[in-house]
C-alpha positions, 0 to 999 in steps of 0.5 A: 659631128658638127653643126655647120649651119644647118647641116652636120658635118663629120668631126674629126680629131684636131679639126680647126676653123681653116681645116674646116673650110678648105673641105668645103666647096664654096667659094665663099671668103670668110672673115669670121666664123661663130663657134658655140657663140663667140667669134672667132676672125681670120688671123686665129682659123688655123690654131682655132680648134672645132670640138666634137658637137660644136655649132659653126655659123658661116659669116659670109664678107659683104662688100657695100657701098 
């Protein structure tokens, strides 16, 4: 299991950030993730690996101006 926010979320053997993402549903463009504490940017989603029991925060693009 993982901590995607606050909800868990089946893990799996050889998960990684981008794998992580394209199973979810919503919508959402992200730069950055939070993986047990430190940051992990777009370039490195997909050789980024999630281990079992890992915590992921959802860092969401904010366009201002």
């Amino acid at each position: 299991m993982i901590y995607l926010d606050d909800r868990e979320i089946p893990w799996q053997e050889g998960l990684t950030v981008a794998a992580m993402l394209a199973g979810l549903a919503d919508g959402h463009l992200y730069a950055v993730v939070k993986l047990d504490g430190r940051l992990v940017s777009r370039p490195h989603f997909s050789t980024t690996p999630i281990p079992d029991g890992a915590r992921v925060r959802l860092i969401p693009m904010i366009a201002g101006g």
